[in-house]
C-alpha positions in Angstrom: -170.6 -54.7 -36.2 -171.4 -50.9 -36.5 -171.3 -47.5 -34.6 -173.6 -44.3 -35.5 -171.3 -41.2 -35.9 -172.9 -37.6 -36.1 -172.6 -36.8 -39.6 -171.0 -33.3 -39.3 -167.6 -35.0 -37.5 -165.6 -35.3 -40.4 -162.6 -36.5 -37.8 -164.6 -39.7 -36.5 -165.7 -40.5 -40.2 -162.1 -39.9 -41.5 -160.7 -42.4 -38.5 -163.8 -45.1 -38.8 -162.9 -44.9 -42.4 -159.4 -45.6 -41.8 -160.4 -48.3 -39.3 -162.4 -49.9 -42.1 -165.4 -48.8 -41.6 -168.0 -48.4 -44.7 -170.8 -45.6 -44.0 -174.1 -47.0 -44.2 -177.2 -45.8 -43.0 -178.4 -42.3 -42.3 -180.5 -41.3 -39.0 -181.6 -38.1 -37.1 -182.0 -38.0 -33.9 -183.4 -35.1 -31.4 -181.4 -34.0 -28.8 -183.3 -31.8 -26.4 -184.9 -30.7 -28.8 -182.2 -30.2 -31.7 -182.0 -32.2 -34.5 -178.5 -34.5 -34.9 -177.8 -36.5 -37.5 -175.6 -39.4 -37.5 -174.2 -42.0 -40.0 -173.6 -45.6 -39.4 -170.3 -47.3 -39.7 -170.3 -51.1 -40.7 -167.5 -53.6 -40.5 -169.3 -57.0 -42.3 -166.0 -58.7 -40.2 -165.2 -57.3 -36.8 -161.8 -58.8 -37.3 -161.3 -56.2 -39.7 -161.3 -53.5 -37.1 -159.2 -55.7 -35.2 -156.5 -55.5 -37.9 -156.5 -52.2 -37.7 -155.9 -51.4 -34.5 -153.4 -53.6 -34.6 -151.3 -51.5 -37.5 -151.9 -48.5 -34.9 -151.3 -50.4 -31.7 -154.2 -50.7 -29.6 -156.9 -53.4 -28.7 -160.0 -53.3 -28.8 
């Protein structure tokens, strides 16, 4: 399971990290014309996530 994150959001890649996320894969992308690039997040077990959320309680 994965998620692409832009790469300059140092929140979202602290929080997937957190989550369990690994950073994979890097990717740019053109928004109107501007470049964005993004980073995937992997979980090889979506059940890791899962845990996770629990420890903050939410759901997914």
């Amino acid at each position: 399971m994965g998620l692409w994150v832009v790469a300059g959001n140092a929140g979202a890649r602290r929080f997937y990290a957190r989550m369990g996320g690994r950073p994979g894969v890097e990717r740019r992308e053109w928004l109107r014309g501007a470049p964005i690039d993004e980073v995937a997040y992997l979980w090889e077990r979506p059940e890791t996530l899962g845990q996770a959320c629990s420890k903050m309680g939410r759901s997914v």
